[in-house]
N, C-alpha and C positions, 0 to 999 in steps of 0.2 A: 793214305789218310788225307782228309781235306783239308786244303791250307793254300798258304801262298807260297810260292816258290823261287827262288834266283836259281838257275843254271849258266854256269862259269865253262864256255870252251874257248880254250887257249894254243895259243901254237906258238912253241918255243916259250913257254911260258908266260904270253904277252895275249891278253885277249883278244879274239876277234871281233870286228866290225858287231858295233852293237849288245854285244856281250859284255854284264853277266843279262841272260834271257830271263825275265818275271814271267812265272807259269801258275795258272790260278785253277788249282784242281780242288773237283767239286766231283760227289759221287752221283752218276747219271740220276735222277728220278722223272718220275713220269704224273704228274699231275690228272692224268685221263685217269688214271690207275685208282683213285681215291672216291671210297664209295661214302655220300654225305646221304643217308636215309632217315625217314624217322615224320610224325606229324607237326612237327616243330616246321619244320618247311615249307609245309602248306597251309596249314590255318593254327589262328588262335584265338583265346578268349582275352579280353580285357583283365587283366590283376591276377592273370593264371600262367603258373607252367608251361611254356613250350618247350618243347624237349624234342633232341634228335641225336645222331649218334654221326661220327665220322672215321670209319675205317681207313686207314692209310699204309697199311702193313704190303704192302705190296707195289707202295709207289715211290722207294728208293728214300733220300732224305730230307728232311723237311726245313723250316719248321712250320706248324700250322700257324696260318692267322685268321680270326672271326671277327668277322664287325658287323653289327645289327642297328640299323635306325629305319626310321620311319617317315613316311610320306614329305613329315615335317623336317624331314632333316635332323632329328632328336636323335642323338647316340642311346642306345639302349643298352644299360649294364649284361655282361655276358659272363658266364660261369664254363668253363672248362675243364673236366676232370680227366686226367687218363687213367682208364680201367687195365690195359695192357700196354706192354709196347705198342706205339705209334696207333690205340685204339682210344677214341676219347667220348665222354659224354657232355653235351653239349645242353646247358639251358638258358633262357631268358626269361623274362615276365613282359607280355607286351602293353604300353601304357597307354593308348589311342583307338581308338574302333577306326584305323584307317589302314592301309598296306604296311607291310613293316618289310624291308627287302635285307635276305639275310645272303653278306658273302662269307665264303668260303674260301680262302689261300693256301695253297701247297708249294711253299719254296718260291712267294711272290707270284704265284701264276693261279688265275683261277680252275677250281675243279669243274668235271662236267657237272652244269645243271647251273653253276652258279652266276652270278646271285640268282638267290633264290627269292619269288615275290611269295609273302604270307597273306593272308585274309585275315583278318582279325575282327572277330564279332564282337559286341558291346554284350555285357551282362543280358540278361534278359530281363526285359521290364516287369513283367509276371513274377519276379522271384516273390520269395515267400520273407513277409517283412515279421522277424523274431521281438522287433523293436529294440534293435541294437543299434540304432542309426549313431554316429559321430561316439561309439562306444566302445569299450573293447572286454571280452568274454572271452573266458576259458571255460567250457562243459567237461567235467570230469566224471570216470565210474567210481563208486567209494564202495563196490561190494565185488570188483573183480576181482579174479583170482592168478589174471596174465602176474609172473614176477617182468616179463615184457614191456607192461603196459604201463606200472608202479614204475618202472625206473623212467619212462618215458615220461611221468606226469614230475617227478622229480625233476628230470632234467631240462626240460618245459619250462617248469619255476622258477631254477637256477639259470635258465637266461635270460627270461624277462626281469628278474629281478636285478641281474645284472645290466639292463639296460633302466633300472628307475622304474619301468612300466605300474610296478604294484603302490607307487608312493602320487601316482597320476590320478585327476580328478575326474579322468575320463574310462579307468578301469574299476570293474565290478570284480567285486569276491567270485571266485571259484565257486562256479554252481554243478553243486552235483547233477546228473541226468538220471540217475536212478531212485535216488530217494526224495521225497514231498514232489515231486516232481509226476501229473498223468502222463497217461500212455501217448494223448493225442498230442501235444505239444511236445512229446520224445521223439515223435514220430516227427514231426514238422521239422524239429532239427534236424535229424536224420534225413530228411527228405531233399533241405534246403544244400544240408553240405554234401550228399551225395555218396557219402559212407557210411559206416556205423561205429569206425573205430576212433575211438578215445588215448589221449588228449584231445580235444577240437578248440582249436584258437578260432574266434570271429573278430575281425575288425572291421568295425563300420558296418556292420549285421551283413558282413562276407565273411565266408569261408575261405583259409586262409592256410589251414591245412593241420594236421597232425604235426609230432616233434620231427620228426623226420622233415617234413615241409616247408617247417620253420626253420628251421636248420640252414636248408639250402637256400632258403629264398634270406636269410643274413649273411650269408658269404656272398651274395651277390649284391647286397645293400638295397637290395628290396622290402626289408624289412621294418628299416628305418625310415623307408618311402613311407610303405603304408600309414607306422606311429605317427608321423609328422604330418600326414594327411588329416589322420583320422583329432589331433589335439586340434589341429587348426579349425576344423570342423567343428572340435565341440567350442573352441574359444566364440566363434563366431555364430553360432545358432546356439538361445539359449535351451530351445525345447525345440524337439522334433518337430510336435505340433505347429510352433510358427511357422518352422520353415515349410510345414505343407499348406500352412494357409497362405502363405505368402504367394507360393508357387499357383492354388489356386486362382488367386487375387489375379496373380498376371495372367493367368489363361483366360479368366473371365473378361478381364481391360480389352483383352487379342483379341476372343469372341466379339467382344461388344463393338471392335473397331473394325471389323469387319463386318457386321451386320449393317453400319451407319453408310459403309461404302457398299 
């Protein structure tokens, strides 16, 4: 068993030189042994899931450690689950469109590959604008028949409500997606969050994920990133519209101070 140990030899009862001996047994493991896979380790999306897995079952005794930051030197919160013995799943949300370097520890020593550097892309500028800027949306189905998908839309509820979210100046009522609502703008939603499945949280006219998504991304206090982003946002832009004419105002001022050089 692992542990510290005293060992006492004596002769005639009277210890020997140096004795009792401190013996510090630790059960062999082998850190090369520990498989870190997964797209989590290679690229990510700004305000998205990365996810990878860390198999360790064959690399004696651990414990694991993760630490994830970024170019900037920013700790990025990390989520750890073990699925099996010594089998664990691993996610972040990356915050920066810059490198984000993820290590991996096995009993203090790092694993092969690690750290690992990530790419991290920025949203794509093209996204498709719902007009939920600085706003927060839930799109619900009111004619499905999932009993799945009904508990999901309840339990949805039951934590944003539990965080205040529905008593907020910057959240809209529950918008159905299948009634009063066309085809073409179901679709745009659909298009913009990249599934079809309902509950769909938007914050800040981003997709943000299903209950399940939501779920994970507030055990890792990502959650309350986002909320805190998106109130700040509304406190400080009173209409979307300013802030895009603001934004053109200054591209025009750059234009134009360029043109004069």
């Amino acid at each position: 068993m692992d542990g510290d140990y005293n060992v006492n030899i004596k002769w005639s009862d009277v210890h020997i030189p140096k004795s009792p001996f401190n013996i510090n047994v630790r059960t062999p493991f082998n850190p090369s042994s520990v498989l870190a896979t997964g797209p989590g380790l290679m690229y990510g999306i700004v305000g998205k899931l990365s996810l990878f897995e860390v198999d360790c079952r064959s690399a004696g005794s651990g414990p694991l450690n993760i630490n994830v930051e970024d170019d900037s030197h920013n700790l990025i919160p990390v989520k750890v689950s073990e699925t099996q013995p010594n089998c664990y799943d691993v996610s972040f949300v990356p915050s920066e469109p810059i490198p984000h370097h993820v290590t991996v520890n096995w009993n203090e020593h790092n694993v092969k590959g690690s750290p690992f550097k990530v790419e991290v892309m920025p949203r794509p500028e093209n996204d498709i604008n719902l007009g939920g800027e600085g706003k927060i949306r839930v799109y619900y189905s009111t004619t499905t028949s999932s009993e799945k998908i009904r508990h999901s839309c309840r339990f949805l509820q039951t934590l944003l409500e539990r965080k205040k979210v529905h008593l907020r100046e910057d959240f809209e009522p529950w918008i159905p997606i299948d009634i009063g609502m066309d085809r073409d703008e179901r679709n745009r939603i659909f298009e913009k969050a990249g599934v079809r499945k309902t509950p769909m949280l938007f914050i800040d006219d981003q997709y943000v994920g299903d209950y399940d998504d939501v779920t994970e991304l507030d055990e890792i206090g990502e959650l309350d990133r986002l909320l805190s982003y998106c109130a700040l946002k509304y406190r400080n832009l009173k209409t979307v519209e300013e802030a895009r004419k603001a934004d053109e105002l200054f591209r025009m001022q750059q234009d134009a101070a360029r043109a004069e050089d």
